[in-house]
Every structure is written in C-alpha cells, then in structure tokens.
C-alpha positions in Angstrom: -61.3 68.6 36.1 -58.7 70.7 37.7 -57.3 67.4 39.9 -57.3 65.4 36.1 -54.9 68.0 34.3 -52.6 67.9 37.4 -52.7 64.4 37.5 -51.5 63.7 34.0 -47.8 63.5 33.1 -46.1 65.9 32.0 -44.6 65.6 27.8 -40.8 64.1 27.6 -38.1 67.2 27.1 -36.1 66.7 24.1 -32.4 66.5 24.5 -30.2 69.1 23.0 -28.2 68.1 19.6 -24.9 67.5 19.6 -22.3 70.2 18.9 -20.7 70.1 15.7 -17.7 68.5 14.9 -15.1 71.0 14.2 -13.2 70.0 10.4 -9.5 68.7 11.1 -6.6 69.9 9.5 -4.7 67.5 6.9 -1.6 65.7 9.0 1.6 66.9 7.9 4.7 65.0 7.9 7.6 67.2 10.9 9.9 69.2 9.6 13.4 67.2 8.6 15.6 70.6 8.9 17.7 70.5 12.0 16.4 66.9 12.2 19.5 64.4 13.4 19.4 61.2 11.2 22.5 60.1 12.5 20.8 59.6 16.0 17.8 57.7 14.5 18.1 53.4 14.4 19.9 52.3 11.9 19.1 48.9 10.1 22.0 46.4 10.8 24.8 45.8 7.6 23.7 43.3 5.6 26.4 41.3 3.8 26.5 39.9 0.3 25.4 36.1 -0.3 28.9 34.9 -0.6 31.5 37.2 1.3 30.9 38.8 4.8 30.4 42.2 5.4 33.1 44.7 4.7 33.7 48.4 4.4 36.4 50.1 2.9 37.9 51.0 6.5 39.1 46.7 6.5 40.4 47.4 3.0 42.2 50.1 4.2 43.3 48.4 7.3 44.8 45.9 5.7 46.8 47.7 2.8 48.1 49.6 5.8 49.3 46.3 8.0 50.7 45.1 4.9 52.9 48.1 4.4 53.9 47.9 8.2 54.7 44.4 8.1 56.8 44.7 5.2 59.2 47.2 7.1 59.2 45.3 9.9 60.3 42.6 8.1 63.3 44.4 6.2 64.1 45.8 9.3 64.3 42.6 11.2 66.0 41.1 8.6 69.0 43.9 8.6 69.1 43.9 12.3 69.6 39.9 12.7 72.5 39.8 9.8 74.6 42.5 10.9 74.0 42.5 15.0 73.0 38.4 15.3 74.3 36.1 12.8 77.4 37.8 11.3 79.2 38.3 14.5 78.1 34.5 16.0 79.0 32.8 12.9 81.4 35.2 10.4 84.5 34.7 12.6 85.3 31.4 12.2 85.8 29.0 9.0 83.8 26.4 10.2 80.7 28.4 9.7 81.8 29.4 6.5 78.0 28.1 5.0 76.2 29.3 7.6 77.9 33.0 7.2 77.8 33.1 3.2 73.9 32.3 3.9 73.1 35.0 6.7 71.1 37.5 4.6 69.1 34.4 3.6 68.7 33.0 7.6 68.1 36.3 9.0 65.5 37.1 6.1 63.6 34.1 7.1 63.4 34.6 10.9 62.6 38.1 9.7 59.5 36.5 7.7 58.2 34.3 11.0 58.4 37.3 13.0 56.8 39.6 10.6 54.2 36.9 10.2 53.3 37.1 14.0 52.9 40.8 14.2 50.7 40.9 11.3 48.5 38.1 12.5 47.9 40.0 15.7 47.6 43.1 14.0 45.4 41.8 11.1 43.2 40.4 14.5 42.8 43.9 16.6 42.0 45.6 13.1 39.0 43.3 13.0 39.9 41.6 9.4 38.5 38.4 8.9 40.9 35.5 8.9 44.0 36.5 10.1 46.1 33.4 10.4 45.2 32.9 6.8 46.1 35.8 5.4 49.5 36.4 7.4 50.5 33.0 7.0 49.9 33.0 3.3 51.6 36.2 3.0 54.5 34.7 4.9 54.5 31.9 2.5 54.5 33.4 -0.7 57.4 36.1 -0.1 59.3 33.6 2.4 62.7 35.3 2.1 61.6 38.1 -0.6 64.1 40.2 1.4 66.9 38.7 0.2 66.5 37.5 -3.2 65.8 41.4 -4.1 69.1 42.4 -5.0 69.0 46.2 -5.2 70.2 49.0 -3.0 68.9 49.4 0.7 66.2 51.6 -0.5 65.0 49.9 -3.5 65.0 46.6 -1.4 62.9 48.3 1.9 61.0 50.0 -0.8 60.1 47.0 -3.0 59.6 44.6 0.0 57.1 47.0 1.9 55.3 47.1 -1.3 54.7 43.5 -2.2 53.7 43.1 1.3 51.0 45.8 1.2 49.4 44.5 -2.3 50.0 40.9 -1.1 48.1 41.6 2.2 45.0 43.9 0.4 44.6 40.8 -2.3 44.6 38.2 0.3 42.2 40.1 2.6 40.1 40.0 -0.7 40.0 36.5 -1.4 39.6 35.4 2.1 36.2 37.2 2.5 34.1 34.7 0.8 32.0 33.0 3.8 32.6 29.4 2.3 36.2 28.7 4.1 36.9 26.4 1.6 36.4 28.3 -1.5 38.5 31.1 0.4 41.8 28.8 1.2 41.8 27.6 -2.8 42.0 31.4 -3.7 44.4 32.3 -1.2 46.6 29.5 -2.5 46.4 29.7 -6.1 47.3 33.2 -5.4 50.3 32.1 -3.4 51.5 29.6 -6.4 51.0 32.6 -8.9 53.3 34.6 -6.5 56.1 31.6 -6.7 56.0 31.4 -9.9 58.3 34.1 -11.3 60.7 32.3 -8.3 60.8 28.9 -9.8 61.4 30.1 -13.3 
C-alpha cells in the first residue's frame, strides 16, 4: 500500500496570479512656455487662386525701387544736358534743333537707363515680372522729366514720386498668375497715365 501512494502522481501546482496593473495617469499635452515655435516646420505659403504669392516686404520693395529709379532718372537726365549734349551740340548753329531739344534727349536716354537699373533691381528684389513692370514704367512717363516744368526740386521731387506710385501699381497688376490678364492691366494703366499728356 505504501509502494501505491508513492507511485501515484503528485496534484498540478497552481500558478501565481498576475500582479496588478498599476492605474495610468491622464496624458498631458508639454508645456508651450519657453517652447520655440519659430524653430518648429512651417507649412509652405500658399498663394491666392489668381495672383502669386506676395508679402508686404515685395510691396515694399518695389515702392522703394520706384523712388530710386526716379532719382536716378532726374539725375541722369541733368547730368547728360549740361555735361553731354549742351557742350557737343550748343556751340554751333547747325545743331540749333538738336540744342533747343537737349532737356527732351537727355530726359529720354535718362528713361532707358533708369529703365535698366530698375529691371535689374526689380530682379535681385525678387518681384515678379520685372521687364514688365520697368518697361511699362519706362513707357508711361517716357520723358516725364522734362515736360514737368517746375523748379529743380519740385521736378526731382515730382518725378521720384510718380515713379514710386507708378512702380507699386504696376507690381500690383502684374501679380495675377494668368500673364495675359496681367499685360492688359499693365497697359490700360499705361494709357490712363498718357492720357492727361495727349489732352
């Protein structure tokens, strides 16, 4: 009998329950103080359906190449007509026409040239359509330094203004992504600036 109990197997030890799961704490967003948003992605600027993405810095930009341009220009034109074309042509009869015309010549090369330097700068400033707006610029107040009869002041004064608002309304219409729609602004801008001309 003693050999039979020994024999037998011996019951299956139950295993030990599991430990308890500990409760969790409620997530909590990080603190944003001291957090620096500026070094976080940004989403890339999105432009509008119909013009391409600007900020005011191009606005700006552009007001300010405007104003530049229209020194330049005065300045050119003054330096041609009293240093270029007065002492090549004023001295002798023959060039009578071309002398009694030198504010309007040198006025005009002082356009061309003012129209290059704003192209360029209109291009390194990162304003869309440069050629455009320069050219129509160039265009609408072809010679505005001499048909402003006024003192020296009043005439730099009036002709760097024109060529600041000119240049900001151009760079305006020429933002629309449609080139087409752009060019028919830009030039029934330019006919509205004739205008008080051909009157």
């Amino acid at each position: 009998m003693q050999n039979d109990n020994k024999n037998q197997p011996s019951s299956p030890i139950a295993p030990p329950p599991p430990p308890p799961i500990p409760p969790q704490a409620p997530y909590s967003a990080p603190p944003t103080q001291g957090y620096d948003t500026a070094s976080a992605p940004q989403a890339p600027p999105q432009s509008s359906q119909a013009t391409v993405y600007t900020t005011p810095k191009h606005f700006i930009f552009a007001a300010l190449i405007g104003l530049v341009m229209g020194a330049i220009a005065w300045g050119i034109m003054m330096l041609l007509d009293r240093f270029v074309i007065t002492p090549l042509f004023c001295n002798n009869i023959e060039n009578f026409t071309v002398c009694a015309n030198s504010t309007r010549l040198s006025a005009h090369s002082a356009t061309i040239l003012a129209a290059l330097a704003g192209m360029f700068g209109l291009l390194a400033a990162g304003i869309v359509r440069p050629l455009l707006i320069a050219g129509a610029a160039a265009v609408a107040l072809w010679g505005a330094q001499a048909w402003i009869q006024s003192s020296w002041w009043e005439s730099l004064l009036t002709t760097v203004v024109l060529y600041g608002l000119l240049y900001l309304a151009l760079f305006w219409l020429s933002r629309f992504k449609k080139a087409l729609v752009a060019i028919i602004l830009v030039v029934i801008l330019v006919v509205l600036t004739k205008l008080p001309l051909m009157l």
